[in-house]
C-alpha positions in Angstrom: 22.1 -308.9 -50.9 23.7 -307.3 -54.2 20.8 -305.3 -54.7 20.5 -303.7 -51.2 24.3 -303.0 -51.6 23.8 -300.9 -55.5 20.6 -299.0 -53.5 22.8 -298.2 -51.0 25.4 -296.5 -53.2 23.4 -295.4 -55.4 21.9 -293.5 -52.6 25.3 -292.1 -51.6 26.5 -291.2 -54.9 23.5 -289.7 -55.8 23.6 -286.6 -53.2 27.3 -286.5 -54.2 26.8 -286.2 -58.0 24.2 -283.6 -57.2 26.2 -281.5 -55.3 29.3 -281.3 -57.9 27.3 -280.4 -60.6 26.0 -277.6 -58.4 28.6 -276.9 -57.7 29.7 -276.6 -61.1 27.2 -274.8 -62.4 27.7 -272.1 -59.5 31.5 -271.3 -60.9 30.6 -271.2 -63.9 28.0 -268.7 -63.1 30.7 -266.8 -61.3 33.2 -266.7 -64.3 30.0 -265.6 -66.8 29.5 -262.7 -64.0 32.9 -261.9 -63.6 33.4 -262.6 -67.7 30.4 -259.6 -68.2 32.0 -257.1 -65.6 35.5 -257.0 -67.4 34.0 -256.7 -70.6 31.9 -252.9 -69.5 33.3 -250.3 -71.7 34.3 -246.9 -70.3 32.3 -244.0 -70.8 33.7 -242.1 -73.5 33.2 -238.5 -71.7 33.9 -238.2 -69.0 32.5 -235.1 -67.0 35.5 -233.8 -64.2 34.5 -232.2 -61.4 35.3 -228.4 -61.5 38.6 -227.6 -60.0 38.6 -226.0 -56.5 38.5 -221.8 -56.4 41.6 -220.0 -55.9 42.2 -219.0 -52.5 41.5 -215.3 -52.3 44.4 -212.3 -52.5 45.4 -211.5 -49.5 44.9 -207.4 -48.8 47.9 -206.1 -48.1 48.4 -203.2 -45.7 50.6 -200.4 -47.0 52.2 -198.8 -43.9 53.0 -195.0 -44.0 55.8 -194.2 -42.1 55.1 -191.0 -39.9 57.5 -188.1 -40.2 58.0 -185.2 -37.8 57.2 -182.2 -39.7 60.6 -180.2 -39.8 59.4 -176.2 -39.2 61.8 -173.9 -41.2 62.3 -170.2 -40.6 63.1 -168.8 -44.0 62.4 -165.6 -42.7 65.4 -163.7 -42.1 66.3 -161.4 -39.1 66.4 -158.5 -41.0 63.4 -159.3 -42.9 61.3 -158.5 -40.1 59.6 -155.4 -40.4 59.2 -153.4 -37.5 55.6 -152.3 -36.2 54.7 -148.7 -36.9 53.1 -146.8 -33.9 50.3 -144.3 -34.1 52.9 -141.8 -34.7 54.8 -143.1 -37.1 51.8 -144.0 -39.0 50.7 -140.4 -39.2 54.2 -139.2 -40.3 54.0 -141.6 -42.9 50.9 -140.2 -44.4 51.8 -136.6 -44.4 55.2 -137.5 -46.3 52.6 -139.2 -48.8 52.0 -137.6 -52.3 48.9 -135.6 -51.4 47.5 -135.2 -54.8 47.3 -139.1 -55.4 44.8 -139.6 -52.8 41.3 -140.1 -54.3 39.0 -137.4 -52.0 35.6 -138.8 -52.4 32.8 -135.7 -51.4 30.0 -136.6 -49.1 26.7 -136.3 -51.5 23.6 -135.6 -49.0 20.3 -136.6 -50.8 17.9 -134.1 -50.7 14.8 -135.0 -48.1 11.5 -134.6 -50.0 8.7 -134.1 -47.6 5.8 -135.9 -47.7 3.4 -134.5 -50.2 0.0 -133.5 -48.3 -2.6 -135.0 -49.2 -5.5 -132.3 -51.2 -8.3 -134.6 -50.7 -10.6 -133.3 -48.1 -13.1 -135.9 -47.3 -16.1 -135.9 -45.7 -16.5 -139.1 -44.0 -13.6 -141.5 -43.0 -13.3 -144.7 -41.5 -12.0 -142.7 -38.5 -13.3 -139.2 -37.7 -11.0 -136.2 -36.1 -11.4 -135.7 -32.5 -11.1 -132.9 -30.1 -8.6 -133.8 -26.8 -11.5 -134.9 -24.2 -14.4 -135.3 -27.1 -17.0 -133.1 -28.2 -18.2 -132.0 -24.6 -14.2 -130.4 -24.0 -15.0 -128.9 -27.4 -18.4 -127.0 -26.3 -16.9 -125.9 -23.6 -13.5 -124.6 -24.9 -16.1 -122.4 -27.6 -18.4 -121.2 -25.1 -15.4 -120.2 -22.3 -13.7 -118.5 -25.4 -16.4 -116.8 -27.0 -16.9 -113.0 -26.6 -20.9 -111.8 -27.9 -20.5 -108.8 -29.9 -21.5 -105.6 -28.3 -23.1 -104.3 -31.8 -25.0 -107.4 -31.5 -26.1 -107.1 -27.9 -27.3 -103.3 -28.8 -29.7 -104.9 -31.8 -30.7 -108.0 -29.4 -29.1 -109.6 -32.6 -28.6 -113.4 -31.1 -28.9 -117.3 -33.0 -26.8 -120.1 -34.1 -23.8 -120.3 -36.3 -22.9 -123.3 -38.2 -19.6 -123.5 -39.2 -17.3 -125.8 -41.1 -13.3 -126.2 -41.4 -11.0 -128.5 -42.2 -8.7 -130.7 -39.7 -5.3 -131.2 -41.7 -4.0 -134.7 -41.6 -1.7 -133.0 -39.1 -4.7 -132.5 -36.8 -4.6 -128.5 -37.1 -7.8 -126.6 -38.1 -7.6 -125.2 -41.2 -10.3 -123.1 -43.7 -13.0 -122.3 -41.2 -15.9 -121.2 -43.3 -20.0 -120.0 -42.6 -22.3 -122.7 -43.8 -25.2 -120.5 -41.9 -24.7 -117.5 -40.5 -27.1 -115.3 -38.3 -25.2 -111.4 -38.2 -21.9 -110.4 -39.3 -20.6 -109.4 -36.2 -21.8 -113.3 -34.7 -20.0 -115.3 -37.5 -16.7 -113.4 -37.3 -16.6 -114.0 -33.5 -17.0 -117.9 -34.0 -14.3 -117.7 -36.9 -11.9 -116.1 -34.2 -13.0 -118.8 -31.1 -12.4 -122.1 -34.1 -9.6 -120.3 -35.1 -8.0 -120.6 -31.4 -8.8 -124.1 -30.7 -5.7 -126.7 -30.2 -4.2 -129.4 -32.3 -6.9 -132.4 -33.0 -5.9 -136.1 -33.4 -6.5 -136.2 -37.8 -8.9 -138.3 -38.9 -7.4 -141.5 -40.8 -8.7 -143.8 -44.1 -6.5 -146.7 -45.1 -4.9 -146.8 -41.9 -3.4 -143.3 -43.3 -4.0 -139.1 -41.5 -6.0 -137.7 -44.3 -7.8 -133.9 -44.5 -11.3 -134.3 -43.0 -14.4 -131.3 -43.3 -15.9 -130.9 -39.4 -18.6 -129.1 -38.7 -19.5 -126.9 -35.5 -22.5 -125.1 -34.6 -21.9 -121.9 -32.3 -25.4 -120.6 -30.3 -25.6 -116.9 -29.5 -28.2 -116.3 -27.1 -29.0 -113.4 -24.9 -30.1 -113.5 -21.4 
C-alpha cells in the first residue's frame, strides 16, 4: 500500500519538478538575452542624414509705376519763325552778298566719234547686202547704165569687173577696175556704182566692219 502511494507522488512531483526547472532555465535565458542587448556599444560615427535643401528664393516682381509723359512747349511764341513765300525767298537772295556765292561752270566733255575702222576685209562672217539682194542690184545697174556712144561707133562692147568698198556705214566707197574692156565702158560703170544706195555693212565680231565687193558690169550690143 506504501509503495503504490510513493509511485503515485512520485509521478506527480515528477512532471512538477520538471516544469520549474524549465521554467527556470527559460528566465534565465531571458535575463542572459536581455543581459547581452544592454551591453551593445554604440557606434562611434555616426553618419546623419544630410539636412533638407533650402527652400528656393522667391522671385520678386519689381513693379514700374507708369507715368503720363508730361509734353512741354519750350518753344516760345515769338520764337516761331514765320514761313517765307516764294517771294520773299527771292527778295532774300538778291539782298544776299553776290560775290560769296560759289558759281560753278557747266564743263561739256568733248564727244569723240567713233574711230572707223581701216581694215577692209575680204571675207566676213556676214557679207554686205544690196536692199532686195543681188537680183535688185542687176537691175538698178542695168536700168542706170548709159552705153557710150564712142563705144557703140567702134562696136567696142564686154564685161567690166569692178571692185569698191562698202563702209561699215553701208555706203560705197573706192570703186576701182579689176578688168576693164574700153575706157569709155569702165568710166560708165564707175558712174552707175557710184549712184547706187546705202547697203546694210557687212559685220565680224558681231561689229559693221569695211568689206571689198565685187560687181561685174556686161556691155553688149544688140
Amino acid at each position: 500500500m506504501i509503495t503504490g502511494i510513493v509511485v503515485t507522488a512520485t509521478a506527480i512531483v515528477g512532471p512538477y519538478i520538471n516544469a520549474k526547472a524549465l521554467e527556470s532555465q527559460r528566465k534565465r535565458a531571458e535575463r542572459q538575452v536581455e543581459i547581452k542587448m544592454e551591453n551593445l556599444e554604440q557606434p562611434e560615427n555616426l553618419v546623419e542624414p544630410p539636412p533638407p535643401p533650402p527652400p528656393p528664393p522667391q522671385e520678386t516682381v519689381e513693379q514700374v509705376k507708369y507715368v503720363a509723359p508730361v509734353v512741354v512747349d519750350s518753344v516760345k511764341p515769338e520764337e516761331v519763325r514765320k514761313l517765307m513765300t516764294a517771294d520773299d525767298a527771292r527778295v532774300e537772295v538778291k539782298d544776299e552778298d553776290v560775290s560769296a556765292v560759289e558759281v560753278i561752270s557747266e564743263v561739256q566733255e568733248e564727244v569723240k566719234e567713233e574711230e572707223a575702222p581701216a581694215e577692209i576685209f575680204v571675207v566676213v562672217e556676214e557679207m554686205p547686202s544690196f536692199p532686195g539682194g543681188d537680183k535688185a542690184l542687176m537691175e538698178f545697174i542695168y536700168a542706170n547704165i548709159q552705153y557710150p556712144e564712142i563705144a557703140k561707133e567702134n562696136n567696142i562692147q564686154g564685161r567690166v569687173i569692178l571692185r569698191f568698198c562698202v563702209t561699215y556705214k553701208g555706203a560705197v566707197d573706192q570703186v576701182q577696175v579689176l578688168k576693164g574692156v574700153d575706157p569709155s565702158l569702165d568710166q560708165e560703170a564707175i558712174r552707175v556704182i557710184k549712184m547706187l544706195p546705202p547697203w546694210k555693212p557687212g559685220k565680224q565680231g558681231g561689229k559693221p566692219v569695211n568689206v571689198w565687193y565685187s560687181v561685174p558690169v556686161t556691155f553688149q550690143l544688140k
